[in-house]
Structures are given as structure tokens and as C-alpha cells.
BAGU-708263 format. One record per residue (C-alpha): x, y, z; residue in three letters. Coordinates in steps of 0.001 Angstrom, whole numbers, plus 500000, padded with zeros to 6 digits. Example, Ala and Ser with C-alpha at 12.3 -4.5 7.8 and 13.67 -1.06 7.14 Angstrom:
% residues 2
512300495500507800ala 513670498940507140ser 
END
This chain:
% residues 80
858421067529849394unk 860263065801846543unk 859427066324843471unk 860181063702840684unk 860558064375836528unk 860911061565834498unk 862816062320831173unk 862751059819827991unk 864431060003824586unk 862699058626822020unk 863302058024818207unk 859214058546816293unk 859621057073812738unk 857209058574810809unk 856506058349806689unk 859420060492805208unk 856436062825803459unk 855295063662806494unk 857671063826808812unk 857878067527809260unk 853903067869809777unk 854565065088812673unk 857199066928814349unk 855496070134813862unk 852631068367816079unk 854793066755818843unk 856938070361819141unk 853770071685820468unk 853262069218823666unk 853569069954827021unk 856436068352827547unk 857780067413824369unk 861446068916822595unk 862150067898819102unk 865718068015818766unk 866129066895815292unk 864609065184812007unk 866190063114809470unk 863630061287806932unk 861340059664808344unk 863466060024812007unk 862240062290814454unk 864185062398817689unk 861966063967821091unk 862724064230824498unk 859390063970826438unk 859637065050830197unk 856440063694832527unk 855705063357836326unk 855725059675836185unk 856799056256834280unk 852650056134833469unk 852533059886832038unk 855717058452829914unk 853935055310829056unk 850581057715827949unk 852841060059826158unk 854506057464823827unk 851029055404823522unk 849134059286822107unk 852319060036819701unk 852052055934817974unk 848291056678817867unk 849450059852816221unk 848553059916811904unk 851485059086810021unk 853342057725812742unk 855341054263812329unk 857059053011815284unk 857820054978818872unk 861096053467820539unk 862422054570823707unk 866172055092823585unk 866804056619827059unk 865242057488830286unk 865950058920833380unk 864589059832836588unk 865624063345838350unk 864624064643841370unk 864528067866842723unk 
END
């Protein structure tokens, strides 16, 4: 059986002040990489089973507190 993974970078802007306490949160999903942070930029790669676990992902971190604006920059779909 093939199995799909569904990878997406994203840029979360978050309030400069708390930008570290945001990434600090998304580090520790499943699924979630921050790779860097730069003011008020955080930049994630989230990986998920599906477009929909993508969607949900990006929908919980813009419901997240301190969080701006979630834009997807990239996605891709690997299978294995």
C-alpha cells in the first residue's frame, strides 16, 4: 500500500515580543520543524497525511495566541 506525506512550508508572523514563546509551542507538534525565527517571522515545515490535516494544522497555529497571519509558501506531496 502507498503511503502519502504531505509537506508544507509556512511563514507564522507572530508579535515580535512573543515570537520565541510561539515557536517554542509549534516546535513541540507532531509534525511541526521550526527552522528559523526572525522578529516577528517564524518559518515551520509541517508534515501531515493529507491536504485536510495541512488545512487543520495551519487553521490550530492562526487560532494560536499571539499569532498574526499563517501563509503557506510551499507544499509538496511525497509518496513512499
Amino acid at each position: 500500500m502507498t503511503e502519502t506525506c504531505h509537506i508544507a512550508g509556512i511563514v507564522v508572523q507572530a508579535l515580535p515580543e512573543h515570537a520565541a514563546q510561539v515557536a517554542a509551542r509549534i516546535a513541540v507538534r507532531h509534525g511541526a520543524e521550526v527552522h528559523a525565527v526572525d522578529g516577528g517571522k517564524i518559518v515551520v515545515v509541517l508534515e501531515a497525511d493529507s491536504e485536510r490535516g495541512l488545512a487543520q494544522d495551519m487553521d490550530e497555529l492562526r487560532a494560536e495566541p499571539h499569532v498574526l497571519l499563517v501563509n503557506l509558501v510551499y507544499h509538496e506531496m511525497e509518496t513512499a
